[in-house]
N, C-alpha and C positions, 0 to 999 in steps of 0.2 A: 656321101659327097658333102664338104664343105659351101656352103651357100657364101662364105667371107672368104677372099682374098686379103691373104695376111701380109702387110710389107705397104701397103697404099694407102698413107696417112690424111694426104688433102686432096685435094680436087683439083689441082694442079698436075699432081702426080700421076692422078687416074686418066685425063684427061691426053697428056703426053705417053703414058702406059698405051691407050686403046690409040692413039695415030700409030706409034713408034713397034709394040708388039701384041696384037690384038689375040694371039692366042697363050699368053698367062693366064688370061681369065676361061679360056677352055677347059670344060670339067674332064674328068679323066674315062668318066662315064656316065650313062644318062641315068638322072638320079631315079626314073620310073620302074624302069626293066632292066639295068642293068647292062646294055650293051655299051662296047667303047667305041664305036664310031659315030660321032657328034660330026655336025656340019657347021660349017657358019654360017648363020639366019639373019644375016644384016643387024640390025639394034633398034631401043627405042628409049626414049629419052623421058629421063625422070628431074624432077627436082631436088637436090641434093640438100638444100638450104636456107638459111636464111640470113640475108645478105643484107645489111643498113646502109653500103657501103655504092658508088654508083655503078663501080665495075662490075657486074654480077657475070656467075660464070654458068647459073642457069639457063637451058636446063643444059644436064648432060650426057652423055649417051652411055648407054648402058647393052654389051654383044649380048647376041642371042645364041643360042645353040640349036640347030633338029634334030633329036635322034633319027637316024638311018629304019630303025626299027617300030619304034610305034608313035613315028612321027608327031612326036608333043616338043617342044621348046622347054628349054632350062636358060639359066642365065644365071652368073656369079656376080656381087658388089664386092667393090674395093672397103678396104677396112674402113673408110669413111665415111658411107652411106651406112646408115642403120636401116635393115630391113624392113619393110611397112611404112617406113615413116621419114617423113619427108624434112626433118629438123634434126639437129643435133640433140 
């Protein structure tokens, strides 16, 4: 499984992405065991950046997934956010 959704450059995009269709970032399978039915696990909200600017669009929500099966959570980031780390 890809952990990056590829196509979602700002936080903008991500942002109107998870209102507008919140299952693009749906893995296709759970990346533990392997099964394909994922559930949606509501979200949780990360910092995406760092903003000098006053409009800031922190934090931002980031879906969750349950496997059906061995009931652990997964979650995909938009090409924007760098995994672990909270800056560009």
């Amino acid at each position: 499984m890809r952990r990056i959704v590829i196509g979602i450059t700002s936080l903008e995009q991500h942002i109107e992405a998870v209102k507008a269709n919140p299952e693009h970032y749906r893995p296709r399978c759970c990346p533990h065991c392997g099964i394909k039915l994922l559930w949606r696990h509501g979200h949780y909200e990360r910092k995406a950046g760092r903003q000098l600017e006053q409009r800031s669009l922190n934090p931002v929500p980031i879906c969750r997934y349950l496997c059906s099966g061995c009931q652990r959570t997964c979650s995909r980031l938009p090409e924007c956010i760098a995994p672990r780390r909270w800056y560009d």
